[in-house]
Structure formats: C-alpha cells, structure tokens
N, C-alpha and C positions, 0 to 999 in steps of 0.2 A: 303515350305511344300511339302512333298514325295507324288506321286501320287500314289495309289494304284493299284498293277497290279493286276487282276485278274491270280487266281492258274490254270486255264484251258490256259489261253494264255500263263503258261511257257512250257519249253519243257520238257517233261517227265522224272525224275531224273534218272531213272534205266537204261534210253537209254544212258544217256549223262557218267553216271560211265559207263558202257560198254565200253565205247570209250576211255576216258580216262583209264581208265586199259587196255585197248587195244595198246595204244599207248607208256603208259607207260612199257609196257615189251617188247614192239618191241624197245623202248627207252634201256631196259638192255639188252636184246637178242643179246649176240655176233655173232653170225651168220646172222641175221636178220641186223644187221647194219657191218658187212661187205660185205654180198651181195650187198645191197645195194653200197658199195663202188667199188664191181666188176658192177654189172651192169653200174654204172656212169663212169668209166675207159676204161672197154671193148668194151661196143660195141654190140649188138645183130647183129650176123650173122648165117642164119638157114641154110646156107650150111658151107660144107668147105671149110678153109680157112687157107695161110700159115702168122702164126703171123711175128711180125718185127724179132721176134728172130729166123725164122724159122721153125718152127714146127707146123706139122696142127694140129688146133683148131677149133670148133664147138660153137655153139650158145653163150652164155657169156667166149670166153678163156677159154672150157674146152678141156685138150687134148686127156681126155680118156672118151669112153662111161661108159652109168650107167653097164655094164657087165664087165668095165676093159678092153674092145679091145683099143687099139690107135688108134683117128682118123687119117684117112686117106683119099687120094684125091678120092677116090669111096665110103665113107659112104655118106651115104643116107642124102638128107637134114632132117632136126626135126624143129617140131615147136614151139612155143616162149613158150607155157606150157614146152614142155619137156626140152628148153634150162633154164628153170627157177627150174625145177626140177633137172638135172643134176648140177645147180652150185649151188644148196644146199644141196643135197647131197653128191659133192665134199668136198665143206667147213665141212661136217659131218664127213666125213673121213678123213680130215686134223687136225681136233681138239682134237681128242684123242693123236695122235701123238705129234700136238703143247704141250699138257698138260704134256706127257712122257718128253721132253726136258727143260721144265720152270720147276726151283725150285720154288715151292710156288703159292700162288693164285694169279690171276691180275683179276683187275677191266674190268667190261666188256668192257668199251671202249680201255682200253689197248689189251684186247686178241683179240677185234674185229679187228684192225687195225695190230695185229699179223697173223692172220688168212686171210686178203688181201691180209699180204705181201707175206705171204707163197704160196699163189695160185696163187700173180704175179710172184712171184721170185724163188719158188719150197721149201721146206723145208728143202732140204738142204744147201740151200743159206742161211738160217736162222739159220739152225744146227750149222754152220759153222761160224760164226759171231759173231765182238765184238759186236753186239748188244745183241744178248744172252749171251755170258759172261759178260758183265755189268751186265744184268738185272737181273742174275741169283746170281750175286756178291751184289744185293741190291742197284747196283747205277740207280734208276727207270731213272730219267733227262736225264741223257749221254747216256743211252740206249735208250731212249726217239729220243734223237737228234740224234743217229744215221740213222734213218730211213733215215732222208734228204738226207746224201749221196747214198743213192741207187738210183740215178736216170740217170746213163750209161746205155751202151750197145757199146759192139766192133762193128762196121759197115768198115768193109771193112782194118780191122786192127787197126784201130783207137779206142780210146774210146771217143765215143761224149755223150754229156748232151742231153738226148730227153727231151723237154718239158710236155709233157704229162704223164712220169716219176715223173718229179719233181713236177706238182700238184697233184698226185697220193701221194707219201710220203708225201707231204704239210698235204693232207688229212687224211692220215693215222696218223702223229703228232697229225694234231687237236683230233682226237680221245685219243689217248693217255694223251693228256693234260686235256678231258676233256672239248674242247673249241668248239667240232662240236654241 
C-alpha cells in the first residue's frame, strides 16, 4: 500500500521545470557545451601566459582580447568573469564562420565539439581538413573519427602525441557521437 505524500512536502513544480529547461538547453546550446569543453581542457589563467604551442593566451586560451588586440606579455591580468566572458564571446565569433564552411546543419553536439576544435586548433586547421571535407561530403562517421588524430604538436621538430590532446578530441568524439 502507497503511503500518501502530502502536496506541501513536494517541491514546487514550476521551480523544478525551471531547471530542467534550464538544463535542457544548456544540454543543446553548442556554445554552452563547448565552453564547457574549453574550460575543462584549458585551464583558467588570469594572467598571461605562453601556450605549448607558443603564443600568449589569457584566461580560458584566449589569444585575443574582447577589442581584438593580441595578447601579450604586458596585457593586464583579467578576471575569471571576464575570462568567461572573453571565451564565449570567442566561441560567438567562431560560430558564424564554423557555419560559412559546413554544408548543411549539425546537431548541436556535433557543432559543439566543431567549435572546441576550432578554438583549440584555429579555424583554419578546420578549413583545411579531411574532417571538413568528409563531413561536408555527408560522411558524418569518418569525419567524426577524424577528430582523434588531432592530438600532435611539433615540439622541437618532432611531432609528439600530447596527452591532454588526445583526451580533448576523445571529448570532442563523444560529443559528436552523442555519448557525452
């Protein structure tokens, strides 16, 4: 026999849809879950700083301020508002462009983990790539899988596998597959 809950001891229904539609579009929000995938990747540093590949970068890997100057080793540190602020508005300005180069729609978990990659790897890494001509060709899979191999860097003339590369694309897959 079901005990009776009283209606004052649930939680209020109109709060709890709040949250769930709250979560649910931060769930399709391509921006909103690739930031997320930059800040998990990145790093938060509120000064500057020279990344592995060489180039100063500021709060979450951003190279350029909100005005478009290049960071540099005399910009001023920022703080964790505005390093949150500069990498969504980064990602805001790479997405219009992501959209110019993709024939066709993608699923936000696919554009989301397009829009990572373009901010880890530049857009024109992306431009330039059989992952875009697969994907653009309709082979979603194999464009899919290409992400995995992005995870070099030349270091000293060499091209070595960095780890933290390769669970970065790991992560950017799962997006694309749908499995994060």
């Amino acid at each position: 026999m079901a005990i009776p809950v009283k209606p004052e001891l649930l939680p209020p229904q109109p709060r709890m849809t709040r949250l769930f539609l709250y979560l649910e579009n931060r769930m399709n929000d391509p921006i909103s879950m690739a930031a997320d995938l930059c800040r998990q990747f990145e790093g938060l540093r509120l000064a500057p700083y020279l990344c592995p590949a060489g180039y100063w970068s500021i709060g979450y890997g951003s190279r350029f301020l909100a005005n478009g100057a290049a960071v540099t080793a005399r910009t001023a540190p920022i703080t964790a508002e505005q390093a949150d602020a500069l990498l969504l508005l980064t990602l805001r300005r790479i997405q219009p462009e992501l959209h110019q180069i993709v024939h066709g729609s993608l699923l936000p978990g696919k554009e989301a983990a397009l829009l990572d990659f373009a901010f880890n790897l530049g857009l024109s890494a992306l431009a330039g790539s059989t992952l875009l001509r697969l994907l653009n060709a309709g082979q979603d899979i194999q464009a899919g899988e290409q992400l995995l191999l992005w995870d070099h860097m030349h270091k000293n003339g060499q091209l070595i596998t960095v780890p933290g590369l390769t669970r970065r694309r790991q992560a950017e897959w799962h997006l694309w597959v749908g499995a994060a």
